[in-house]
mmCIF file of the C-alpha atoms, coordinates in Angstrom:
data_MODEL
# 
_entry.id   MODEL 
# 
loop_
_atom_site.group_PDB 
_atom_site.id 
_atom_site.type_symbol 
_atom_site.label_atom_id 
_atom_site.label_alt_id 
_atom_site.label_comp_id 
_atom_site.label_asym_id 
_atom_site.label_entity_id 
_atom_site.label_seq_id 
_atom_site.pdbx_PDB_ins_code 
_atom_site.Cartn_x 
_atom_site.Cartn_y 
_atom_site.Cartn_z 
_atom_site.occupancy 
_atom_site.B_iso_or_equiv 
_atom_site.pdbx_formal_charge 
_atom_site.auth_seq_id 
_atom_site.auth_comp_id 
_atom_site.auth_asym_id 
_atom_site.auth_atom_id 
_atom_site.pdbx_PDB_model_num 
ATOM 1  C CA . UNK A 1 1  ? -21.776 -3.258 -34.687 1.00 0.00 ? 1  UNK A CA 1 
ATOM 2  C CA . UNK A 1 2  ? -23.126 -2.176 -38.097 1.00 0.00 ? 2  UNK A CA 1 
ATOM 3  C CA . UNK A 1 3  ? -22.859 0.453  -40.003 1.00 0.00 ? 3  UNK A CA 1 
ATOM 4  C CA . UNK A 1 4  ? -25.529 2.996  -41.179 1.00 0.00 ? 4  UNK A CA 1 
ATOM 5  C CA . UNK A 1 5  ? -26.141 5.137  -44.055 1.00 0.00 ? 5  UNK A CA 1 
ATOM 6  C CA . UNK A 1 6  ? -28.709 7.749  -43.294 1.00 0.00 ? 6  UNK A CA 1 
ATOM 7  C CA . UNK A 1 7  ? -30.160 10.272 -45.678 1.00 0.00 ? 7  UNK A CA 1 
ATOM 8  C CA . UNK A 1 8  ? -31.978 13.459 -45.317 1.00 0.00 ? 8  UNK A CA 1 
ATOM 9  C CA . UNK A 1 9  ? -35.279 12.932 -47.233 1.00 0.00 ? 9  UNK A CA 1 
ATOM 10 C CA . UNK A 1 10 ? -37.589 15.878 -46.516 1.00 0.00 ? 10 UNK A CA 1 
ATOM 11 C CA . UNK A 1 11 ? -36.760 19.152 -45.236 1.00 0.00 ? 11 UNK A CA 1 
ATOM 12 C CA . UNK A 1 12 ? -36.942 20.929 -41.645 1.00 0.00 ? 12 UNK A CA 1 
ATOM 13 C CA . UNK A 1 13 ? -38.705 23.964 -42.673 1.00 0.00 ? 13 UNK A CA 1 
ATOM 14 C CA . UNK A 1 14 ? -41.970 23.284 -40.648 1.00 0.00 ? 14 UNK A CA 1 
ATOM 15 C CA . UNK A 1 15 ? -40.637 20.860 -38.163 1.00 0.00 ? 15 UNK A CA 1 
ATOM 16 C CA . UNK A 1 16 ? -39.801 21.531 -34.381 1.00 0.00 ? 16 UNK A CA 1 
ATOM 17 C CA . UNK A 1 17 ? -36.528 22.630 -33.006 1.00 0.00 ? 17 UNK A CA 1 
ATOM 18 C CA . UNK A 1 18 ? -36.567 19.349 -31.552 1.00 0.00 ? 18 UNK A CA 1 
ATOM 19 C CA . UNK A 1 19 ? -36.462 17.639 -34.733 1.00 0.00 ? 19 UNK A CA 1 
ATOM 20 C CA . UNK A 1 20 ? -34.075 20.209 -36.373 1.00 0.00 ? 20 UNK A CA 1 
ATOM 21 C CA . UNK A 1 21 ? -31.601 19.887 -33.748 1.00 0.00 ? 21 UNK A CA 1 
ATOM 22 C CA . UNK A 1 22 ? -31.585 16.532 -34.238 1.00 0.00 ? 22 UNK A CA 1 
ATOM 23 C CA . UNK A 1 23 ? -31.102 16.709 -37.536 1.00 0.00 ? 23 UNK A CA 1 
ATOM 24 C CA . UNK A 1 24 ? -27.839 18.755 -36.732 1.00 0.00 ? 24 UNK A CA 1 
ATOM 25 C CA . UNK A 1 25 ? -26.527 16.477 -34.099 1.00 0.00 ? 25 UNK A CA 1 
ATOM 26 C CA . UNK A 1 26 ? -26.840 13.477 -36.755 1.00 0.00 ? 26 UNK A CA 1 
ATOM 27 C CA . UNK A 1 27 ? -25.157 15.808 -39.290 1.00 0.00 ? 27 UNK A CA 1 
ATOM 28 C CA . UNK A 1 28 ? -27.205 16.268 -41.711 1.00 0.00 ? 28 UNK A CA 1 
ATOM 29 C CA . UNK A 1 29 ? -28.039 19.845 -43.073 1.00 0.00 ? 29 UNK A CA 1 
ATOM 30 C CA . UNK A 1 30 ? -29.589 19.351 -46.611 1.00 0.00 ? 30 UNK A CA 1 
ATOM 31 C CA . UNK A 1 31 ? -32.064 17.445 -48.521 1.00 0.00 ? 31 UNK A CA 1 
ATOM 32 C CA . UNK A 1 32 ? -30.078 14.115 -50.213 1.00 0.00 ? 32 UNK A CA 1 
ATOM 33 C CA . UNK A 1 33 ? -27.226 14.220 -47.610 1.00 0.00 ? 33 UNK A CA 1 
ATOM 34 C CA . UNK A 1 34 ? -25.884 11.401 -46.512 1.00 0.00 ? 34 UNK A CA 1 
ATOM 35 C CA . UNK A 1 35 ? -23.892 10.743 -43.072 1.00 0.00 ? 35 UNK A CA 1 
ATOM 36 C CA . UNK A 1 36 ? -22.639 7.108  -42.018 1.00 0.00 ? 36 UNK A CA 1 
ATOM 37 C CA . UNK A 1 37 ? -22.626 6.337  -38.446 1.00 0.00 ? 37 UNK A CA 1 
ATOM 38 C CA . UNK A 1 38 ? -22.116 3.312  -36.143 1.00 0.00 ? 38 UNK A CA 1 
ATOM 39 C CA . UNK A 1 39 ? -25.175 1.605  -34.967 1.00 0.00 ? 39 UNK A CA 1 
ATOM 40 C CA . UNK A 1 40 ? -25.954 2.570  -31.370 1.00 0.00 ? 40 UNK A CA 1 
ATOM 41 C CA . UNK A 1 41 ? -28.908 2.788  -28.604 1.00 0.00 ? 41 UNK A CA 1 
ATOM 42 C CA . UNK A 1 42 ? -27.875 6.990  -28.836 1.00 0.00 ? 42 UNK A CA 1 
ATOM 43 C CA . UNK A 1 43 ? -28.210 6.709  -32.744 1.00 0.00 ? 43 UNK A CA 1 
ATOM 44 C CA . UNK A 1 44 ? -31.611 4.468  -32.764 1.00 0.00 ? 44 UNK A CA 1 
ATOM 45 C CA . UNK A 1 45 ? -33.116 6.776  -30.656 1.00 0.00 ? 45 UNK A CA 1 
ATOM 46 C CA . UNK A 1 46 ? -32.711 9.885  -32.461 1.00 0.00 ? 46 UNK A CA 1 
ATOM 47 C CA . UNK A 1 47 ? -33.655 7.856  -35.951 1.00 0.00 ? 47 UNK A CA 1 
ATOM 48 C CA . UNK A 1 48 ? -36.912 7.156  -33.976 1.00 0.00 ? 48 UNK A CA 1 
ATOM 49 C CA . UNK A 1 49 ? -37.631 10.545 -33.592 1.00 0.00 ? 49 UNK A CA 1 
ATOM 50 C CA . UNK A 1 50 ? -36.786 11.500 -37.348 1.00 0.00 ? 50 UNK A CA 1 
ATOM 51 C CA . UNK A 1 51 ? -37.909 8.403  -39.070 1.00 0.00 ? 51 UNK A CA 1 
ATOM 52 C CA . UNK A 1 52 ? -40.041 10.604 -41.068 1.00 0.00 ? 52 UNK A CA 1 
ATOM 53 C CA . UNK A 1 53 ? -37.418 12.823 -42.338 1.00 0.00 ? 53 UNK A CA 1 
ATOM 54 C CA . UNK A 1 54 ? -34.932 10.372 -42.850 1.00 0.00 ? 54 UNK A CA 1 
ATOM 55 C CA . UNK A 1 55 ? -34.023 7.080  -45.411 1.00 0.00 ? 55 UNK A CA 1 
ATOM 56 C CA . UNK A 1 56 ? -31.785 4.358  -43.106 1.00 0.00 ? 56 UNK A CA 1 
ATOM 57 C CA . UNK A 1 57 ? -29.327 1.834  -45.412 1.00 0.00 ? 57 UNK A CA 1 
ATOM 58 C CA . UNK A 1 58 ? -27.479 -0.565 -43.016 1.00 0.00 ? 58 UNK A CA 1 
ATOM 59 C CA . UNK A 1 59 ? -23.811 -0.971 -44.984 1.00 0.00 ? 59 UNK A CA 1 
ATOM 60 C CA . UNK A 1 60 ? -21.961 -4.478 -45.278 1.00 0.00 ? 60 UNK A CA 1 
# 
């Protein structure tokens, strides 16, 4: 399995408490944040719906 390098990009202000929550759950909290995790069917679903807060590096 890979790894990923995801990055808070935009902020939560005017987003749902959907979205923010799953911000939190991914751990991510501030603007230029970055969390590693390990690539999953869990993971890929909450980067789906996020992919517009959120930058996604695989790492080697």
């Amino acid at each position: 399995m890979a790894r990923l390098r995801i990055t808070q990009t935009k902020s939560v202000i005017t987003e749902s408490p959907q979205h923010r929550g799953t911000l939190r759950a991914l751990g991510l909290r501030r603007i230029g944040r970055s969390v590693e995790h390990e690539e999953s069917p869990q993971l890929a679903g909450m980067l789906k719906k996020v992919n517009h807060l959120v930058k996604v590096e695989e790492l080697r």
